[in-house]
C-alpha positions as a Python dict, from the first residue, in 0.01 Angstrom:
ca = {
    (1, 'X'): (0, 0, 0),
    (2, 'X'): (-58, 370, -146),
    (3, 'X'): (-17, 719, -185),
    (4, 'X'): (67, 976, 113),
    (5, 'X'): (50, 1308, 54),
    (6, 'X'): (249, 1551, 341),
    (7, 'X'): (322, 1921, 334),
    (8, 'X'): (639, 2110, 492),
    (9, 'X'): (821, 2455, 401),
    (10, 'X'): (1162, 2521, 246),
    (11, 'X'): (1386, 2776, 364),
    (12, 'X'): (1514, 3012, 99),
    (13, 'X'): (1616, 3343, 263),
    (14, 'X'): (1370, 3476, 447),
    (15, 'X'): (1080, 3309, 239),
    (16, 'X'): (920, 2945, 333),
    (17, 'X'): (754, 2831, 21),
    (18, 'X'): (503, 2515, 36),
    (19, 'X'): (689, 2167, -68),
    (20, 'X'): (452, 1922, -103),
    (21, 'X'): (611, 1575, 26),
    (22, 'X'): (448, 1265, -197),
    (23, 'X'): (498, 892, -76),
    (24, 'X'): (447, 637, -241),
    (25, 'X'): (483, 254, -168),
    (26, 'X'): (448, -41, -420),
    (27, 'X'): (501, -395, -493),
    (28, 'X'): (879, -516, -566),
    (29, 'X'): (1235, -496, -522),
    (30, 'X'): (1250, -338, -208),
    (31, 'X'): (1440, 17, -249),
    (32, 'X'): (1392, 355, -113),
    (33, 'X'): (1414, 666, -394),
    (34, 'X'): (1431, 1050, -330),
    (35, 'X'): (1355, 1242, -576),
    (36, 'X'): (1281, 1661, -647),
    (37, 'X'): (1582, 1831, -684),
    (38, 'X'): (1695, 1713, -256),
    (39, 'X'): (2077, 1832, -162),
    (40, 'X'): (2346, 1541, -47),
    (41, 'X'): (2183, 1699, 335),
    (42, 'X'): (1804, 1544, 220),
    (43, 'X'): (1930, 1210, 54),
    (44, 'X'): (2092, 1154, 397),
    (45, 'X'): (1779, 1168, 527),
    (46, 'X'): (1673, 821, 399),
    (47, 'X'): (1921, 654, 644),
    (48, 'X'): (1747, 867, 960),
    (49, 'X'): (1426, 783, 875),
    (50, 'X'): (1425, 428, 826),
    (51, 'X'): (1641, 451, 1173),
    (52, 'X'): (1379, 662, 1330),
    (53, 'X'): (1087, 443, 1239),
    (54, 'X'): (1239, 129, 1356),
    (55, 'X'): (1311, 285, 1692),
    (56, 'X'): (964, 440, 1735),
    (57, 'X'): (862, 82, 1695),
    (58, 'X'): (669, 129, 1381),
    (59, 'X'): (727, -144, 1048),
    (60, 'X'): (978, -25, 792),
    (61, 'X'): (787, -108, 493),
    (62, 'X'): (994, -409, 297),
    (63, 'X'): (854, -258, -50),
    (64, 'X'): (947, 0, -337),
    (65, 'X'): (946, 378, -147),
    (66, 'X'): (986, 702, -385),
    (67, 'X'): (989, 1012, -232),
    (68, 'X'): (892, 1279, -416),
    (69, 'X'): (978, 1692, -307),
    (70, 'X'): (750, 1914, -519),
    (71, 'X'): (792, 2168, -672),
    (72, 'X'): (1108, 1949, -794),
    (73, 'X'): (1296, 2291, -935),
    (74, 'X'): (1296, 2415, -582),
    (75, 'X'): (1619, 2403, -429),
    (76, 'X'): (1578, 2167, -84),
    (77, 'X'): (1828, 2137, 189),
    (78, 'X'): (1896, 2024, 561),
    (79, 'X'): (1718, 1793, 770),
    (80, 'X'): (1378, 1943, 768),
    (81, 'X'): (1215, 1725, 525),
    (82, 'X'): (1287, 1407, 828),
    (83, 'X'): (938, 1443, 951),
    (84, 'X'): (723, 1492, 658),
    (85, 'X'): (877, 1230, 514),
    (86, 'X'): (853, 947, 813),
    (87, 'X'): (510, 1070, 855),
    (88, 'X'): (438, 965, 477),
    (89, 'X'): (588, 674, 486),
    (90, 'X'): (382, 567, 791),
    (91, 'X'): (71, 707, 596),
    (92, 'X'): (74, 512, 280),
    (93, 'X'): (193, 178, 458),
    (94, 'X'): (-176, 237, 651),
    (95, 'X'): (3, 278, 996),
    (96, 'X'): (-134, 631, 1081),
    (97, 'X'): (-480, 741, 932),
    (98, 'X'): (-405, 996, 611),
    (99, 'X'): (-648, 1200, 686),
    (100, 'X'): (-498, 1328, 1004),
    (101, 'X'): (-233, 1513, 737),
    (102, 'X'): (-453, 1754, 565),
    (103, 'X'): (-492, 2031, 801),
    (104, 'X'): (-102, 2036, 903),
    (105, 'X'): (178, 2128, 855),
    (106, 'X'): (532, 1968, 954),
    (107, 'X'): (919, 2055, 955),
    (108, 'X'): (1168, 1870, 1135),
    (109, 'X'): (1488, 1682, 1124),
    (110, 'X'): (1487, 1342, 1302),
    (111, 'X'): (1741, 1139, 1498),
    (112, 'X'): (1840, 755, 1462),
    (113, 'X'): (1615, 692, 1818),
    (114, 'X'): (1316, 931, 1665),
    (115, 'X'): (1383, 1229, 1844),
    (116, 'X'): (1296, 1544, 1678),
    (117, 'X'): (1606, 1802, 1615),
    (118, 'X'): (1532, 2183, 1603),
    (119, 'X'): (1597, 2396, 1263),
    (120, 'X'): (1669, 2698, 1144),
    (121, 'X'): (1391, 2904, 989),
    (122, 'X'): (1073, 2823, 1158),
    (123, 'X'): (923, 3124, 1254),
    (124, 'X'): (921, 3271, 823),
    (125, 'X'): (748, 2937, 803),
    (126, 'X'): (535, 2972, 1104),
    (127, 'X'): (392, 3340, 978),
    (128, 'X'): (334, 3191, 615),
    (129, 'X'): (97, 2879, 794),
    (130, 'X'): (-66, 3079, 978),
    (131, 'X'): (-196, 3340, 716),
    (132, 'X'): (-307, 2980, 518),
    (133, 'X'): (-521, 2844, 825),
    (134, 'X'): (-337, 2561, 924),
    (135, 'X'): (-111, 2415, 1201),
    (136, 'X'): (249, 2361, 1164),
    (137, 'X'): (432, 2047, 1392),
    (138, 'X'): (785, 2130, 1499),
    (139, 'X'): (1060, 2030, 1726),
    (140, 'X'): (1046, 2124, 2076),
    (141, 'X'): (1314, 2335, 2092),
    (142, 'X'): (1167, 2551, 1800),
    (143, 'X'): (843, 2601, 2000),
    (144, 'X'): (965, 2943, 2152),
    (145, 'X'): (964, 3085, 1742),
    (146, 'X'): (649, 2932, 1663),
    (147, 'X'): (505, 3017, 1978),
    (148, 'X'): (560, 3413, 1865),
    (149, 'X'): (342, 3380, 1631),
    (150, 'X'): (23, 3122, 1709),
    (151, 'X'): (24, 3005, 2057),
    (152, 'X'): (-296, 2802, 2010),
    (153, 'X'): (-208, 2723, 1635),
    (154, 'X'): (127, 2554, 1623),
    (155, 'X'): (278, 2262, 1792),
    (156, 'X'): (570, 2095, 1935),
    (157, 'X'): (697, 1714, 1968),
    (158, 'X'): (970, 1584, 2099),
    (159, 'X'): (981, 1238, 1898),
    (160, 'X'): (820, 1091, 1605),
    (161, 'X'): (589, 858, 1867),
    (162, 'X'): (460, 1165, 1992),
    (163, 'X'): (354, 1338, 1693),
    (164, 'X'): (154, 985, 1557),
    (165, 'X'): (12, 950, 1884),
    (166, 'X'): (-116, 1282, 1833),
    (167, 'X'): (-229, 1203, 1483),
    (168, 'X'): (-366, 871, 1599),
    (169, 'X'): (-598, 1108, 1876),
    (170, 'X'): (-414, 891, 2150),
    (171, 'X'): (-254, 1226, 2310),
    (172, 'X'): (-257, 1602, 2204),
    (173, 'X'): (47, 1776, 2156),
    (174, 'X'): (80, 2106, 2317),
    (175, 'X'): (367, 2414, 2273),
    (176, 'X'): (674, 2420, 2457),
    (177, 'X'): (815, 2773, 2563),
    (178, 'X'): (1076, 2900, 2751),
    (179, 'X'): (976, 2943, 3100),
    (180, 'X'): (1078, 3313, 3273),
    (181, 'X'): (1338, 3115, 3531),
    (182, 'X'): (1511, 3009, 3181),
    (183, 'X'): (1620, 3332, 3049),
    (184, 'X'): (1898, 3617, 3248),
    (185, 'X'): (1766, 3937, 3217),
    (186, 'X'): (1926, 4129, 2965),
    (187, 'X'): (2141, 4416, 3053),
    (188, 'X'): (2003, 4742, 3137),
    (189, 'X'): (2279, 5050, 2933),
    (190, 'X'): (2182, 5415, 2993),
    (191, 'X'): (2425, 5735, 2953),
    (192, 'X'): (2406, 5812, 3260),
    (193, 'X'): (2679, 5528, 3312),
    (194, 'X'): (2921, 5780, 3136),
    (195, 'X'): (3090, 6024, 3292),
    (196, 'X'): (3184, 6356, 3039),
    (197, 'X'): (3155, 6291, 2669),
    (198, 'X'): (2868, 6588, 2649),
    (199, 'X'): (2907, 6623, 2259),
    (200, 'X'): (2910, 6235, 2221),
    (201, 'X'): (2618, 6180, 2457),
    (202, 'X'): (2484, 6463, 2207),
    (203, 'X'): (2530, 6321, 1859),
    (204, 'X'): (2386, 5963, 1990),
    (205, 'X'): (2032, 6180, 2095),
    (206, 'X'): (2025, 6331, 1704),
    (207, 'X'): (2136, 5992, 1579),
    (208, 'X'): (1833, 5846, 1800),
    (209, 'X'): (1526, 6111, 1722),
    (210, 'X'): (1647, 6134, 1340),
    (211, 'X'): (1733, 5748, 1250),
    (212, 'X'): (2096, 5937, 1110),
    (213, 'X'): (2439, 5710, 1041),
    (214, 'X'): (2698, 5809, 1261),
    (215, 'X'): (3105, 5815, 1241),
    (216, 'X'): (3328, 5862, 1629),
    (217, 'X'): (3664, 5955, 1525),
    (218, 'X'): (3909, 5982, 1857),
    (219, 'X'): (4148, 5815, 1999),
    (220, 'X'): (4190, 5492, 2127),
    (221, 'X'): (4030, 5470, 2478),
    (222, 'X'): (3809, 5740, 2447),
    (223, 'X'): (3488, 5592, 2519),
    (224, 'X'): (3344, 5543, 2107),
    (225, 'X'): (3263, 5195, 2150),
    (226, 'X'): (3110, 5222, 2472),
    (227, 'X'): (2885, 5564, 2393),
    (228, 'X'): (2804, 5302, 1999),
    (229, 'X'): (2669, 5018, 2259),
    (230, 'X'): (2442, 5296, 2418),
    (231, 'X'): (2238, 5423, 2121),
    (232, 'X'): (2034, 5095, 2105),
    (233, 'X'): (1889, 5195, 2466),
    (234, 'X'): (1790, 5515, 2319),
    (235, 'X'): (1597, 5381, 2012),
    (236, 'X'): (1226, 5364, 2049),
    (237, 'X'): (1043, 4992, 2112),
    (238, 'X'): (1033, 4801, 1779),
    (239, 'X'): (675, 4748, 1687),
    (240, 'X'): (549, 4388, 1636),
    (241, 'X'): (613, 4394, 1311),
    (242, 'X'): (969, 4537, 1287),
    (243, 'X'): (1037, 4253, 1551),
    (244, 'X'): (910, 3996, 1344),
    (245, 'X'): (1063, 4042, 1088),
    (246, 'X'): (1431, 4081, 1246),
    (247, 'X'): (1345, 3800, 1449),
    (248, 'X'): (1261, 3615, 1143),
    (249, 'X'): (1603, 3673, 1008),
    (250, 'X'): (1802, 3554, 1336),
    (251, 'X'): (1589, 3226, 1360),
    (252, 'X'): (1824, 3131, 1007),
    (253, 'X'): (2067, 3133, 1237),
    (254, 'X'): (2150, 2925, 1594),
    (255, 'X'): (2091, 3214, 1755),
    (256, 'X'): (1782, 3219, 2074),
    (257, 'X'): (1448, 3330, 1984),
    (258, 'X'): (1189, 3341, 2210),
    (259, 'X'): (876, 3592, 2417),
    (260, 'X'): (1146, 3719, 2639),
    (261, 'X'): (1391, 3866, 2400),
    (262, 'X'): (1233, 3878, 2049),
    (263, 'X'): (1139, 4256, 2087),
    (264, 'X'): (1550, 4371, 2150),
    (265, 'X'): (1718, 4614, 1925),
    (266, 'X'): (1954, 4422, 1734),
    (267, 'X'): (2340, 4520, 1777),
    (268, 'X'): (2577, 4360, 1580),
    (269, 'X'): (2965, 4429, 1582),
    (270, 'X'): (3118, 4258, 1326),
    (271, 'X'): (3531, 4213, 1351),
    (272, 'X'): (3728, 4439, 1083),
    (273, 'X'): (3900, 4117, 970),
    (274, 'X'): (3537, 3988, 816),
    (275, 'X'): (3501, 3863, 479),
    (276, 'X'): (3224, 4062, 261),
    (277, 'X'): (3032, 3703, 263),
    (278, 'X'): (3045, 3693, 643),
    (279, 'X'): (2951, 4076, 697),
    (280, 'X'): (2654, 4083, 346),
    (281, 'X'): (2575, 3752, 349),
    (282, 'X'): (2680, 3465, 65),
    (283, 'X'): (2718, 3126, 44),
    (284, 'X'): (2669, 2823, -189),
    (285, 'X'): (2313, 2821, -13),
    (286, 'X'): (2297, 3175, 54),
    (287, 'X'): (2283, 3262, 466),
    (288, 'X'): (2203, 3608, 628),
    (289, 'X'): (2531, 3864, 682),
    (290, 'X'): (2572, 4113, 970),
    (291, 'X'): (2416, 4364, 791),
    (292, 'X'): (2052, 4165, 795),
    (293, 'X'): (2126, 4040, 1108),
    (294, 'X'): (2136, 4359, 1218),
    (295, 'X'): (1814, 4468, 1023),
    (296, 'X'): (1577, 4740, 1229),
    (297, 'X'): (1912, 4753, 1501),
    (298, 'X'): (2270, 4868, 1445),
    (299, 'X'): (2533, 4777, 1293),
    (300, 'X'): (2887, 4901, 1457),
    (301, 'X'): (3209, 4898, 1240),
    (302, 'X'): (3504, 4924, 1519),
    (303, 'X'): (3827, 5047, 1339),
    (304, 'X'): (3645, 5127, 1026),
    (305, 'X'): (3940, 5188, 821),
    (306, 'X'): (4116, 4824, 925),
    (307, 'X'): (3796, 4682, 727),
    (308, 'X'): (3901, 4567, 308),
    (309, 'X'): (3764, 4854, 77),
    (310, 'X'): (3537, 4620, -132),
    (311, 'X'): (3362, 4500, 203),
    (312, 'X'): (3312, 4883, 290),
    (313, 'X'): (3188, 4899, -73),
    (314, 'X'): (2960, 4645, -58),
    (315, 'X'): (2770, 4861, 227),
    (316, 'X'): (2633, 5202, -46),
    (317, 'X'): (2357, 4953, -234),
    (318, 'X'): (2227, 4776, 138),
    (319, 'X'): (2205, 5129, 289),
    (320, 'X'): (2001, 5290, 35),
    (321, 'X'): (1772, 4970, -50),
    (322, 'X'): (1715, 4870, 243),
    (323, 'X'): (1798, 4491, 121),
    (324, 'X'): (2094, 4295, 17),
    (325, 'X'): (1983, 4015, -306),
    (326, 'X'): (2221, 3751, -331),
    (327, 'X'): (2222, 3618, -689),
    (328, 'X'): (2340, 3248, -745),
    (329, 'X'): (2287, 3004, -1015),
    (330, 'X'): (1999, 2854, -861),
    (331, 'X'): (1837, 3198, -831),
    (332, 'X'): (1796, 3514, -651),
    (333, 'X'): (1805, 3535, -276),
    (334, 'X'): (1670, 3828, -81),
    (335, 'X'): (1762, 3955, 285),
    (336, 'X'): (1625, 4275, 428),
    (337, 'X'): (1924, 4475, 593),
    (338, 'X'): (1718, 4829, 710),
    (339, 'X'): (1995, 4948, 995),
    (340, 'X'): (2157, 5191, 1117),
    (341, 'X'): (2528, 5249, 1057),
    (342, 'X'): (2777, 5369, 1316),
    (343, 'X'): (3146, 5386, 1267),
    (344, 'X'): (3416, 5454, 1484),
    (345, 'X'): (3788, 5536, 1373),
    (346, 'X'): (4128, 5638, 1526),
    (347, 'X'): (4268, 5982, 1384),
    (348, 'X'): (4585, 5958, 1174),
    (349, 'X'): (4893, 5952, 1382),
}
């Protein structure tokens, strides 16, 4: 019995910073420890594992485990730390060979049968692997985000037996993307759907060519929302690295990532009853708002004055930055949030 050492990547904002996952397994009371700063979401984690190894009809070590996450003052939380951590495990007890683990990278969360469960925030950890020359393992359903960035780098499993029998050079694992037949074709807007609404049609081609906010006061039924849902159609393509980086802001989320859409102008419409947390982002472990979820797209405000002051208030800093930080105890969080405003309000009766 020894040491294993296996590497994975946080998720804090839109960073990925290395966390270094150290096994080791000695003589005694049998016990499993986690140690390094892990959330109630990792300590969970020990119960999965154990589960996962069993049914993937590898040993469960009867000895002394510790788990150590490194750096232990980084913050660590969710399931992602599942597959680093089996994989250790099965290291040090000598039931995979070690030094299949140096040139790779892996993030996943596992389930009692050792499948592999997608997460959120592969693809900032998929651009920060690459740029370090190495391969990161994930789930299968996260291969469309790691896909974007290193089709012949990255890889995708869809249980714990695969990615060993990979390791063990019985199989190799390939990259699972989403096949054309999988994905509707998104819907094509243009103003020549709109019939009238000259000086509208107008101050959406300004807004367009000069990247300007924009305010449609009228009343109800006029057409503001519908001319709003236009000016995305009108902005040019986002370069590669515009996409990236809002996609890598919408893979914190459950929302679809993959070849087919990735490039799309966000447009986010947030409802005026939305708490500043929900439209800046906020949280105990800080999450994306509308406002970076809408980063290099729009962001459209229907019924602008129906929206609390201090949310509306919350938008000045964002809009001249360029980037919302989210302070918490732990530390400071950062979210890009580069869009475009548009607003849209009824006239007083």
């Amino acid at each position: 019995m020894g040491l294993a050492v296996v590497y994975s990547r946080a998720s804090i904002g839109v960073e990925a910073p290395l966390v270094t996952v150290e096994v080791h397994i000695s003589n005694g009371m049998p016990g499993f420890a986690l140690v390094g700063l892990p959330e109630t979401t990792v300590k969970e984690s020990r119960d999965r594992v154990r589960s996962a190894i069993i049914n993937s009809r590898f040993e469960f070590p009867a000895k002394r485990i510790t788990v150590n996450l490194a750096p232990a003052d980084l913050p660590k939380e969710g399931g992602r730390f599942d597959l680093p951590i089996a994989l250790g495990i099965l290291a040090a007890s000598e039931q995979i060979p070690l030094t299949a683990l140096t040139e790779r990278e892996f993030i996943g969360e596992l389930a009692l049968s050792g499948e592999l469960r997608g997460v959120k925030g592969v693809l900032p950890a998929a651009l920060v692997v690459q740029k370090q020359g190495r391969s990161l393992v994930v789930p299968q359903s996260n291969g469309d985000q790691a896909a974007l960035v290193g089709k012949d780098i990255h890889k995708s499993a869809d249980s714990l037996l695969d990615v060993c029998a990979d390791l063990c050079g019985q199989q190799k694992l390939a990259l699972h993307q989403t096949q054309t037949s999988d994905v509707s074709e998104p819907l094509s807007r243009d103003l020549q759907d709109i019939i009238g609404q000259q000086q509208g049609k107008r101050a959406l081609e300004i807004a367009a060519a000069g990247h300007h906010n924009l305010l449609f006061l009228g009343p109800p039924g006029t057409g503001k929302t519908m001319l709003a849902s236009r000016l995305s159609d009108l902005l040019p393509q986002m370069s590669d690295e515009e996409a990236m980086a809002s996609a890598s802001v919408a893979s914190l989320t459950q929302q679809e990532i993959n070849q087919f859409n990735w490039k799309q102008r966000p447009f986010r419409s947030p409802h005026h009853s939305s708490s500043m947390a929900a439209l800046v982002g906020g949280g105990s472990v800080p999450r994306p708002g509308e406002i970076s979820l809408a980063h290099n797209g729009l962001l459209f405000l229907d019924e602008m004055p129906e929206f609390e002051r201090k949310v509306l208030d919350a938008l000045r800093e964002p809009l001249e930055s360029g980037e919302i930080i989210i302070s918490r105890a732990q530390g400071k969080t950062r979210f890009p949030a580069r869009f475009q405003l548009i607003g849209a309000l009824n006239p007083s009766p």
